[in-house]
C-alpha positions as CSV (number, residue, x, y, z in Angstrom):
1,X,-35.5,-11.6,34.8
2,X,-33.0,-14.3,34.6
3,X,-33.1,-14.8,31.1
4,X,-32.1,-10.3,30.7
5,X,-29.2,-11.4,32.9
6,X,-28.1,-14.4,31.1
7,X,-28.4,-12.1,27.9
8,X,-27.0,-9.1,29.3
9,X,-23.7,-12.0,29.9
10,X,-23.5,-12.9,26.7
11,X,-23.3,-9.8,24.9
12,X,-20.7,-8.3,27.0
13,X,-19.0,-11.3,26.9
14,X,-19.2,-10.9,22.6
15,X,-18.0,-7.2,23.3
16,X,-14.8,-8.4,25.7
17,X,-14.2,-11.2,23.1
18,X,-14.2,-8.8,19.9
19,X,-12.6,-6.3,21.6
20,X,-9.8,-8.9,22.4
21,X,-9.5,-10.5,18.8
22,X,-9.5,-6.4,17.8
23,X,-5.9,-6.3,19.9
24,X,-4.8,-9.8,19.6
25,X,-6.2,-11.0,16.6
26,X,-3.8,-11.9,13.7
27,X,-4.6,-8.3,12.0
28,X,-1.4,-7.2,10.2
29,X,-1.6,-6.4,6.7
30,X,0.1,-7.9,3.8
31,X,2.9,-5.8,2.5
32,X,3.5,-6.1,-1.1
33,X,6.0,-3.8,-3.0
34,X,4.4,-1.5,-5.6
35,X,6.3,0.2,-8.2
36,X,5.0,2.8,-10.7
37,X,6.7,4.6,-13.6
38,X,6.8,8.2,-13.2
39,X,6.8,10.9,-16.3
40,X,8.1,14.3,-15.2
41,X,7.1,17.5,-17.2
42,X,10.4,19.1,-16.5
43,X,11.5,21.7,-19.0
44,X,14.8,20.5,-21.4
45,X,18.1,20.6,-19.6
46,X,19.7,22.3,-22.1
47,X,18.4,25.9,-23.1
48,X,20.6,28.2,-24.8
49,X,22.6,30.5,-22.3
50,X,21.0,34.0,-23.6
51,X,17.5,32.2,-22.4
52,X,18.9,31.6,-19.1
53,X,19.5,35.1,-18.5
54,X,17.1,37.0,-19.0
């Protein structure tokens, strides 16, 4: 019976201690810029004014 208390201890003392690092760990991501060409399949910007109007 003692030894179920002594490991009932320990694993909620794990549980409070990885709950902790959880909060208070040194967790934050690394932030690194990321660029990326972008190709747009706009139509041409000039189109004859007839076009335009119809």
């Amino acid at each position: 019976m003692r030894m179920l208390k002594l490991l009932v201890v320990l694993i909620l003392a794990g549980l409070i201690g990885l709950a902790g690092y959880a909060y208070f760990g040194d967790m934050a991501p690394t932030r690194q810029e990321v660029r990326t060409p972008l190709q747009l399949d706009a139509p041409a910007a000039e189109q004859p004014a007839e076009a335009a109007g119809d």
